[in-house]
Structure formats: C-alpha cells, structure tokens
Short mmCIF file of the C-alpha atoms (twelve columns), coordinates in Angstrom:
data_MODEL
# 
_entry.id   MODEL 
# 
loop_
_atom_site.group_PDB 
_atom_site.id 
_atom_site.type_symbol 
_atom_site.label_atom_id 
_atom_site.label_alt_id 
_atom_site.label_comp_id 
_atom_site.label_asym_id 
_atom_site.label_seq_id 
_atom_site.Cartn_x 
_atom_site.Cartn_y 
_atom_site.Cartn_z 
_atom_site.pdbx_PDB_model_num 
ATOM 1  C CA . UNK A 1  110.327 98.542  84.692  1 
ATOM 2  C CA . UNK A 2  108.216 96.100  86.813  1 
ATOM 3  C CA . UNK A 3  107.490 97.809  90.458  1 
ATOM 4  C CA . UNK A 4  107.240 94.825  93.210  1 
ATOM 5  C CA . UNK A 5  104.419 95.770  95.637  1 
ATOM 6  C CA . UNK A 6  104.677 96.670  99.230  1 
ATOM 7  C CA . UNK A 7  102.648 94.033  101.309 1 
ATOM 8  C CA . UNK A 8  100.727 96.402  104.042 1 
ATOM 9  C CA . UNK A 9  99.596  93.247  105.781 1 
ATOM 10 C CA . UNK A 10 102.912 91.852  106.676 1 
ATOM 11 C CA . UNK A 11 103.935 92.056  110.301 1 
ATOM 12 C CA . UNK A 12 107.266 93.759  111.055 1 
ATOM 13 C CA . UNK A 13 108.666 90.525  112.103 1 
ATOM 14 C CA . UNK A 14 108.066 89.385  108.062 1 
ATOM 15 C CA . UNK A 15 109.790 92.912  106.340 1 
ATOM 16 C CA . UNK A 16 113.062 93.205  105.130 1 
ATOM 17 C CA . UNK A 17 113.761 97.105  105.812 1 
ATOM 18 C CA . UNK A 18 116.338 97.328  103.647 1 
ATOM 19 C CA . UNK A 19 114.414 95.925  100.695 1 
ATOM 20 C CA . UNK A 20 111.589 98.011  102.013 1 
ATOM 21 C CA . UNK A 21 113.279 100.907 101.197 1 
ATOM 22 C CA . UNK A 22 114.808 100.050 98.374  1 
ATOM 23 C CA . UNK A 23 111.450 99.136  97.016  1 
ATOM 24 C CA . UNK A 24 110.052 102.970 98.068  1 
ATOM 25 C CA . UNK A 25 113.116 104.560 96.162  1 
ATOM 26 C CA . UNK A 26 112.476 102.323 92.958  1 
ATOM 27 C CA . UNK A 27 108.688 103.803 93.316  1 
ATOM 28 C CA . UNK A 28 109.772 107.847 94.556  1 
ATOM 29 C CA . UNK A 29 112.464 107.128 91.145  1 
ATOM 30 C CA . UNK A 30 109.719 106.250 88.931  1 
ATOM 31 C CA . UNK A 31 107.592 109.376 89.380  1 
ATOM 32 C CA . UNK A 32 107.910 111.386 86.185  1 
ATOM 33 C CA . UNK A 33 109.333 114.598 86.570  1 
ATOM 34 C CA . UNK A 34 106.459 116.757 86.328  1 
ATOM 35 C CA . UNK A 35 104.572 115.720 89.150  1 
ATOM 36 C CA . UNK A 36 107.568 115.054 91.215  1 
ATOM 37 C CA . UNK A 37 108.018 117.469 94.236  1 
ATOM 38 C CA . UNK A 38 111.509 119.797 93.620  1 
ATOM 39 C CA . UNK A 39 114.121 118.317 96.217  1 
ATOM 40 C CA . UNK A 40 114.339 121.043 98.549  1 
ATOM 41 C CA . UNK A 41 110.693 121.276 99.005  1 
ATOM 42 C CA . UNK A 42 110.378 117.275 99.244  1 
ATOM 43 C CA . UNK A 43 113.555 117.545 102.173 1 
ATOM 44 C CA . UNK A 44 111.105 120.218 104.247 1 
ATOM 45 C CA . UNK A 45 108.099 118.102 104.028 1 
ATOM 46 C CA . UNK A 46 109.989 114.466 105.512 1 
ATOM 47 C CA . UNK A 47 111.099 117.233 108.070 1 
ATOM 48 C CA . UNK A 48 107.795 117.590 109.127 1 
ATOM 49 C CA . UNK A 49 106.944 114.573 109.141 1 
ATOM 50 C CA . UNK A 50 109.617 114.233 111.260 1 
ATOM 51 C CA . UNK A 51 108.323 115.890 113.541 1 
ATOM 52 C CA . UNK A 52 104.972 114.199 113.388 1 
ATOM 53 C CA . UNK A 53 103.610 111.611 115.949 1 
ATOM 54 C CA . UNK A 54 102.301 110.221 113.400 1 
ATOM 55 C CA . UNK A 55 105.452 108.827 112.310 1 
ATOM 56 C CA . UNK A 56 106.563 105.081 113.209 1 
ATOM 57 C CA . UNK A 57 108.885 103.811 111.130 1 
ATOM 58 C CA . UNK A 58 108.805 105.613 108.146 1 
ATOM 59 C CA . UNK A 59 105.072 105.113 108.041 1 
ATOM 60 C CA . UNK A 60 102.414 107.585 108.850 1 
ATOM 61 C CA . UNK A 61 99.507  105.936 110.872 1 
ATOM 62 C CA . UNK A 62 97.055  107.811 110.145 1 
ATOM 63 C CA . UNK A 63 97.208  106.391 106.490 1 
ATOM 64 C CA . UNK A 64 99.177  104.024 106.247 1 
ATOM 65 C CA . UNK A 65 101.564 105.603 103.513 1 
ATOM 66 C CA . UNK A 66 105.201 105.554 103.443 1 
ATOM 67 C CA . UNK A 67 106.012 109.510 103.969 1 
ATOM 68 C CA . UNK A 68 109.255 109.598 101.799 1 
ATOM 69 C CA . UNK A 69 106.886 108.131 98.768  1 
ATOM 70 C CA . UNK A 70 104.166 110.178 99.797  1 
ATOM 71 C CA . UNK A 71 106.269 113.726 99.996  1 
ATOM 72 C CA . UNK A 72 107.643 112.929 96.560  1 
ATOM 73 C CA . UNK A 73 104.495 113.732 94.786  1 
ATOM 74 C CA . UNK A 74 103.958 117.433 94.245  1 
ATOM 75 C CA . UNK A 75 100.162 117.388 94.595  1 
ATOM 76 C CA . UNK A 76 100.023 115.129 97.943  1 
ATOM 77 C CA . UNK A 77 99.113  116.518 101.091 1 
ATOM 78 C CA . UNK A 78 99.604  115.287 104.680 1 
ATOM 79 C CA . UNK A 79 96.959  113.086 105.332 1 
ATOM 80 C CA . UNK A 80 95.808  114.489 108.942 1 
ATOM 81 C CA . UNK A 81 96.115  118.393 107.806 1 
ATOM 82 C CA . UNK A 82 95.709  119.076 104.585 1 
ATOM 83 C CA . UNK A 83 97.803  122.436 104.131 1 
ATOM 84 C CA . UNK A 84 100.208 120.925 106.993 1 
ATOM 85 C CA . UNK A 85 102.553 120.632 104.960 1 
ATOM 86 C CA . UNK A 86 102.308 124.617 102.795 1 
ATOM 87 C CA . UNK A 87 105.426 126.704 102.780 1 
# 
C-alpha cells in the first residue's frame, strides 16, 4: 500500500481536513499490530491530549505531530513530558 505524505508546510488555508484525516487513519491502520497501542489505552492518551494546550487542531505544537498518529504507537511518548502520558 502506497502512504501519501502529509505536507507540514502547507498553510491551513491549502489542507483538505477531511483528506487530512483520512490520510492519518490510512497511516494509524498501517501500524503492525505489535507495536500498535491496545485501543483502550490509545482512547486515554487522545484524552489527554485533549486536555493539552498543546493541542490545535489535532496537532500538538510542541512537535508538530498529529496526536491520534502519534498515540497509536505503543512506544511513543508525549513530546513535552515524557511519562505524561503513564497509566
């Protein structure tokens, strides 16, 4: 399966959300298995990030990431505290 980059230095103005997120899902889909987070812990973590001012839409600014694609790998941490996001 061929996985279409995101382009982090497009303006808002120049995105088209829906294939933005479409395009995050396709890469979140593609993660095998085994380093995947398990759902219910991924689900706590975007609540977090939630929570975070950090967040602008569905992009955390302190690294540029897209949390839901972030979250979905079991060894990621948050970016601004590492063990922000430990149970």
């Amino acid at each position: 399966m061929e996985t279409k980059k995101i382009c982090y230095k497009c303006l808002l103005e120049d995105l088209d959300e829906k294939k933005i997120y479409s395009t995050v899902k396709e890469m979140i889909d593609s993660i095998p298995e085994n380093e995947k987070t398990p759902e219910e812990e991924y689900r706590r973590r975007l609540g977090i990030c939630r929570e975070c001012d950090s967040l602008i839409s569905g992009t955390c600014v302190k690294c540029g990431c897209y949390v839901e694609l972030r979250a979905a790998g079991r060894t990621r941490t948050c970016p601004d505290v590492k063990n922000k996001w430990e149970p």
